[in-house]
Wavefront OBJ file of the C-alpha trace (Angstrom):
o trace
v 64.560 127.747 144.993
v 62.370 129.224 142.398
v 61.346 133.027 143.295
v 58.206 132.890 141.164
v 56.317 130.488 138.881
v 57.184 133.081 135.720
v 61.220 132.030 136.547
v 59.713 128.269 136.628
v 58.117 128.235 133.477
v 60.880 130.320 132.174
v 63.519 127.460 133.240
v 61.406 124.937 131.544
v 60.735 126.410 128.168
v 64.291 126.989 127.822
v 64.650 123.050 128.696
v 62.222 121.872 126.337
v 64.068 124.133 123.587
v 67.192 122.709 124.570
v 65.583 118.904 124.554
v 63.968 119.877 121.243
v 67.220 120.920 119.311
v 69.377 117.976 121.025
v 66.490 115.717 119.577
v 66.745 117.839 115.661
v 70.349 117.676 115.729
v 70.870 114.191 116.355
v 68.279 113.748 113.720
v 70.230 115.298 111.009
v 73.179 113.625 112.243
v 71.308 110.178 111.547
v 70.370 111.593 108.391
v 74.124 112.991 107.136
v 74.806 109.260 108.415
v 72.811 107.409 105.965
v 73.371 110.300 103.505
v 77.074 109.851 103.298
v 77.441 106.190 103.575
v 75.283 105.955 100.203
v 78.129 108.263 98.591
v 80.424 107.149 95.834
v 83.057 108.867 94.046
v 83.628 108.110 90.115
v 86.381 109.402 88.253
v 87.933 108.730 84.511
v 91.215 109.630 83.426
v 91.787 112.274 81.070
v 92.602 109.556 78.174
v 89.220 107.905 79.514
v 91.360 104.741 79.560
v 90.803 104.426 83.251
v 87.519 104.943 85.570
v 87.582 104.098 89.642
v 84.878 104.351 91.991
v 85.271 104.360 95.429
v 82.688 103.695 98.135
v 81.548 106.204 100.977
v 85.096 105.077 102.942
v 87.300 105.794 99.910
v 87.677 102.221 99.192
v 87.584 100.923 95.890
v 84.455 99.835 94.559
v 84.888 99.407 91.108
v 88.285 99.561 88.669
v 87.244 99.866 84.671
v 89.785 99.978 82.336
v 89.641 100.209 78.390
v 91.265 98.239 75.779
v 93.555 101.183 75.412
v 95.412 100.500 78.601
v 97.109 97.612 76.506
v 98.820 100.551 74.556
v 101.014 101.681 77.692
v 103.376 99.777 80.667
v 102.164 98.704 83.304
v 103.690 101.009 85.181
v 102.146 103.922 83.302
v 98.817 101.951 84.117
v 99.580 102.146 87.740
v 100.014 105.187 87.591
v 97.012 106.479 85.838
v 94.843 104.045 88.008
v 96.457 106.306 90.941
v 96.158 109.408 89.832
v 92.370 108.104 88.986
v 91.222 106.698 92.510
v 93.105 109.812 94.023
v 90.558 112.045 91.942
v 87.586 109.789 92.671
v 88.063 110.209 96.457
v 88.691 113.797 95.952
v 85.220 113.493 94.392
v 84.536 111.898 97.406
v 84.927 114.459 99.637
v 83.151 116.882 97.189
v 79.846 115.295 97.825
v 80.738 114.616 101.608
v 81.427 118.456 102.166
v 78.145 119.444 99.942
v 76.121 116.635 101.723
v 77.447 117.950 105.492
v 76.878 121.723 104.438
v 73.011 121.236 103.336
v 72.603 119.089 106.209
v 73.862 120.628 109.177
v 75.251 124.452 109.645
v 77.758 125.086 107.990
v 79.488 126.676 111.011
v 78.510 123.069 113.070
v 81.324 121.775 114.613
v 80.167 118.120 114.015
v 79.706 118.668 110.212
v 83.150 120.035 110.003
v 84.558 117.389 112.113
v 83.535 114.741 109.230
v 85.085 117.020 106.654
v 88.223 117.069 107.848
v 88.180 113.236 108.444
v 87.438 112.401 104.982
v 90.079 115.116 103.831
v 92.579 113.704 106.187
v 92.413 109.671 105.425
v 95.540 108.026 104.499
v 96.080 107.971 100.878
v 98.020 105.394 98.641
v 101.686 106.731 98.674
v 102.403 106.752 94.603
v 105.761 105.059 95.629
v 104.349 101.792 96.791
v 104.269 98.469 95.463
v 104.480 98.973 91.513
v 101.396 96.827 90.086
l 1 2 3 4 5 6 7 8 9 10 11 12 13 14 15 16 17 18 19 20 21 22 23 24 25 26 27 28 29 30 31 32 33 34 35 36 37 38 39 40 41 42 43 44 45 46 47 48 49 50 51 52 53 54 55 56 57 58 59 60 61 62 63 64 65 66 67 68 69 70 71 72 73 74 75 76 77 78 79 80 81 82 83 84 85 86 87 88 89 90 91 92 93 94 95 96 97 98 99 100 101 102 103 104 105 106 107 108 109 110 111 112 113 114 115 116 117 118 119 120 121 122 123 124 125 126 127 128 129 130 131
């Protein structure tokens, strides 16, 4: 099968490359893993009456509101507290997309795979349940 041992070593260099870079990618992929499941994304309303964090899945995490929220309705508040977890995910995927690029290539069609999931998760529909 092999015409000469130069074509065998040949073959297996190029195998042991290819093992090699399976074995770094999936490395980086663990890391980006742990990486972005550490994330979370903060925002604060541009009255600062309002501040959500949301974990690495966009969920919230934490909901701070001032003493000035008592100056508006509550549907105003709703709607701030919206508009305020929509901008923390969006933050979010910030540090997801800068996380993914210094990890893997930027071209890599696993790092832009996660992108595009976190930019394409269902968000609140403003016109739901009024709190």
């Amino acid at each position: 099968m092999w015409t000469d041992e130069a074509t065998l070593n040949a073959a297996e260099r190029r195998l042991d490359q290819w093992e090699s870079d399976l074995a770094e990618r999936a490395e980086r992929a663990k890391s980006l893993s742990a990486r972005v499941q550490a994330l979370t994304g903060t925002a604060t309303s541009a009255d600062r009456a309002v501040t959500v964090t949301v974990d690495a899945t966009g969920g919230l995490l934490d909901l701070r509101l001032d003493e000035r929220v008592r100056q508006h309705s509550a549907p105003h508040t709703a709607r701030l507290i919206l508009e305020t977890a929509r901008a923390a995910r969006a933050e979010l995927l910030r540090q997801v997309t800068e996380a993914t690029a210094s990890t893997l290539d930027r071209d890599d069609p696993t790092g832009q795979a996660i992108v595009e999931s976190y930019r394409s998760r269902p968000r609140p529909d403003p016109g739901e349940a009024d709190a």
